[in-house]
C-alpha positions as CSV (number, residue, x, y, z in Angstrom):
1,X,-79.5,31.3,52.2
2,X,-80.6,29.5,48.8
3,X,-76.7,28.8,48.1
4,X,-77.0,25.0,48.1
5,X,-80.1,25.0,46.1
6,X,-78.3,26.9,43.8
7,X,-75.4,25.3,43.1
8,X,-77.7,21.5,43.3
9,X,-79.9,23.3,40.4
10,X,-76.6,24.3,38.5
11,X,-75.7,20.3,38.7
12,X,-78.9,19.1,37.7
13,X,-78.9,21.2,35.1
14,X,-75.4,20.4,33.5
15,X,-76.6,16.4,34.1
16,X,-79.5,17.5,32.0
17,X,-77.7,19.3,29.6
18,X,-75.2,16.3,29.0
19,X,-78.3,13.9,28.8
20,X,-80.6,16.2,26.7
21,X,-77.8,16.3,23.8
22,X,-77.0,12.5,23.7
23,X,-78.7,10.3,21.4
24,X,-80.5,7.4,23.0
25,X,-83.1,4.6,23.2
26,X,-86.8,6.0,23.2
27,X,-87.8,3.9,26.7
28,X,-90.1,4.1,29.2
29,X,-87.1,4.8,31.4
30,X,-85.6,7.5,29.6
31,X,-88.6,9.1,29.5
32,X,-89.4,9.0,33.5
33,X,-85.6,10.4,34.1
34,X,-86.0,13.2,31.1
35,X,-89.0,13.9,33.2
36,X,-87.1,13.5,36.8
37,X,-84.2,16.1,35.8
38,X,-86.9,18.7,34.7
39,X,-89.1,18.1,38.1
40,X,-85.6,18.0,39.8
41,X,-84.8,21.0,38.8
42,X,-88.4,23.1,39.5
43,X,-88.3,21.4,43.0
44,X,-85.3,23.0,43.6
45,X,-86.2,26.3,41.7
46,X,-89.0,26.5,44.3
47,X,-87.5,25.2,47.5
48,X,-85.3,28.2,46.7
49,X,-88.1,31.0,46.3
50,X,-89.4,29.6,49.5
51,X,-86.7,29.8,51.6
52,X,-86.8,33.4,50.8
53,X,-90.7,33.8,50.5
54,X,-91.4,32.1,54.2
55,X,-88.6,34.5,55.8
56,X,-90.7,37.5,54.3
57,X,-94.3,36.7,56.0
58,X,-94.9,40.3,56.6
59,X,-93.5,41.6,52.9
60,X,-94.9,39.1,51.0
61,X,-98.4,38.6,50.1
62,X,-99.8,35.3,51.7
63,X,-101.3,34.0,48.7
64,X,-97.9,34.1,46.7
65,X,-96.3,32.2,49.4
66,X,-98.8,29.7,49.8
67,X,-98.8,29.6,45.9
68,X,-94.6,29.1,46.3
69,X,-95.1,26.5,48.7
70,X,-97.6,24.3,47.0
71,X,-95.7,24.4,43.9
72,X,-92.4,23.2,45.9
73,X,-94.6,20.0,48.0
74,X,-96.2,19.2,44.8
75,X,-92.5,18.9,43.0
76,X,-91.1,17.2,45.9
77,X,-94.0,14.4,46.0
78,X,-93.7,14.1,42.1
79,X,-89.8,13.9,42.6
80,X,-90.3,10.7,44.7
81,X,-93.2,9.7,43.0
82,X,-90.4,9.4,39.9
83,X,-88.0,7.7,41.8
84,X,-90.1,4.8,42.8
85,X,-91.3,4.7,39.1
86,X,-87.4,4.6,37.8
87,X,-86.4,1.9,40.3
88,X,-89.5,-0.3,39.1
89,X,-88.5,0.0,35.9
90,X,-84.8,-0.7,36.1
91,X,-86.0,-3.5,38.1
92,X,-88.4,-4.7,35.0
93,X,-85.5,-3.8,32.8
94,X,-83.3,-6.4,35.1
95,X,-85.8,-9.3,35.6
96,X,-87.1,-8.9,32.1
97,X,-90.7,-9.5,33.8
98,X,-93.3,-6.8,33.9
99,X,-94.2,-5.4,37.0
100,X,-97.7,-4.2,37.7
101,X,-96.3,-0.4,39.1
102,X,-99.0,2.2,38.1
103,X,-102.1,1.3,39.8
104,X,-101.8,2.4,43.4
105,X,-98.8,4.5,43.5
106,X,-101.1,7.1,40.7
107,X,-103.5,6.7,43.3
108,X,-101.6,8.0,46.2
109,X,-99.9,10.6,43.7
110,X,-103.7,12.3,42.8
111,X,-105.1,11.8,46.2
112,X,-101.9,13.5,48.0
113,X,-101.7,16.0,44.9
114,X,-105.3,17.0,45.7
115,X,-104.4,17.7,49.8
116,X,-101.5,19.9,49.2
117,X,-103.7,21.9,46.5
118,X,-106.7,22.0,49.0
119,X,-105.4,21.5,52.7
120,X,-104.2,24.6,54.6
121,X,-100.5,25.0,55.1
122,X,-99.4,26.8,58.1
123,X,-96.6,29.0,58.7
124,X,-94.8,29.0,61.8
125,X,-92.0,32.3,62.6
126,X,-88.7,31.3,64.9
127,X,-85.6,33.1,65.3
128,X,-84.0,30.8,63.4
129,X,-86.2,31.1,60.5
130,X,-89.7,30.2,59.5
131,X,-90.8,27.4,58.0
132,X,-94.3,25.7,56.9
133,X,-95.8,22.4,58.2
134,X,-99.6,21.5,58.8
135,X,-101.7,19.1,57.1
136,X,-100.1,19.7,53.6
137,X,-96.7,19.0,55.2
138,X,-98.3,15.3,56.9
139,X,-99.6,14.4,53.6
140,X,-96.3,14.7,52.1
141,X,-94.7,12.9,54.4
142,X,-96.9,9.4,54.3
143,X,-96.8,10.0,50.2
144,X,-93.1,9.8,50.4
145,X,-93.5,7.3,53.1
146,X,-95.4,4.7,51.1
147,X,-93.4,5.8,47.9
148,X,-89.6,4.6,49.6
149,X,-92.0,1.5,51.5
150,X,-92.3,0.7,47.8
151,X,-89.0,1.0,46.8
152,X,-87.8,-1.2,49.5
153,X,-90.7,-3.7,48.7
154,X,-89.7,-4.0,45.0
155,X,-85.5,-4.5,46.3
156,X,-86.3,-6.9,49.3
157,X,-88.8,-8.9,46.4
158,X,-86.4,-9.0,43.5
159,X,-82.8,-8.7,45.0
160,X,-81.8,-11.8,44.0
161,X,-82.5,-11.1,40.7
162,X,-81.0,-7.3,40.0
163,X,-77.7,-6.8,39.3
């Protein structure tokens, strides 16, 4: 059930390893992908305890799954929240021109953190297995939505200039 997770955490985690031990520049951009393989690797962490957590409704308390769920939405927005921060700054990197990148995509990060912490999450049981959706789910979804809008902003604006 949680094989893939699994084996994606143990590759993150040797990429992290490998990263972690070589010396480097103290950038901006190291620092967002230090903190990209950590968040990487709760996300998956807790997309694995959910898939196991949601497929024990009955067994499980629902106040540890809801906790379990909110932890694994919350790494998931912060995962793409990352990547649209990493691709401005390569792009800043590239262009050697500062881009104004923390202003509204914070804004949508807080705003979306505070509906998954405070917005029900509903569980829904099929034969095939049970999953979660609701409004926590739907504010993930336009977070990430706007977050890879931004991305393809930034690329469509500055391909030109990026290598």
């Amino acid at each position: 059930m949680v094989r893939m997770e699994i084996a994606c955490f143990l590759v993150i985690a040797f990429m992290a390893c490998i990263y972690f031990s070589a010396k480097r520049e103290k950038t901006k951009m190291h620092k967002v992908f230090s903190i990209f393989l950590v968040v990487s690797m709760a996300h998956l962490f807790f997309d694995g305890v959910t898939v196991c957590t949601v497929n024990m409704l009955h067994e499980i308390p629902l106040w540890i799954n809801d906790l379990f769920h909110r932890l694994f939405i919350s790494t998931m927005l912060v995962v793409f929240y990352l990547v649209y921060w990493y691709n401005a700054l390569l792009i800043e990197d590239d262009i050697k021109e500062s881009l104004d990148i923390s202003a509204f995509s914070t804004i949508v990060m807080v705003v979306s953190l505070l509906g998954i912490i405070f917005l029900p999450i509903v569980y829904i049981e099929t034969e095939q297995g049970n999953y979660s959706y609701g409004p926590v789910a739907y504010i993930l979804y336009i977070a990430v939505a706007i977050y890879l809008l931004q991305v393809f902003v930034l690329l469509c604006k500055y391909w030109k200039r990026i290598h």
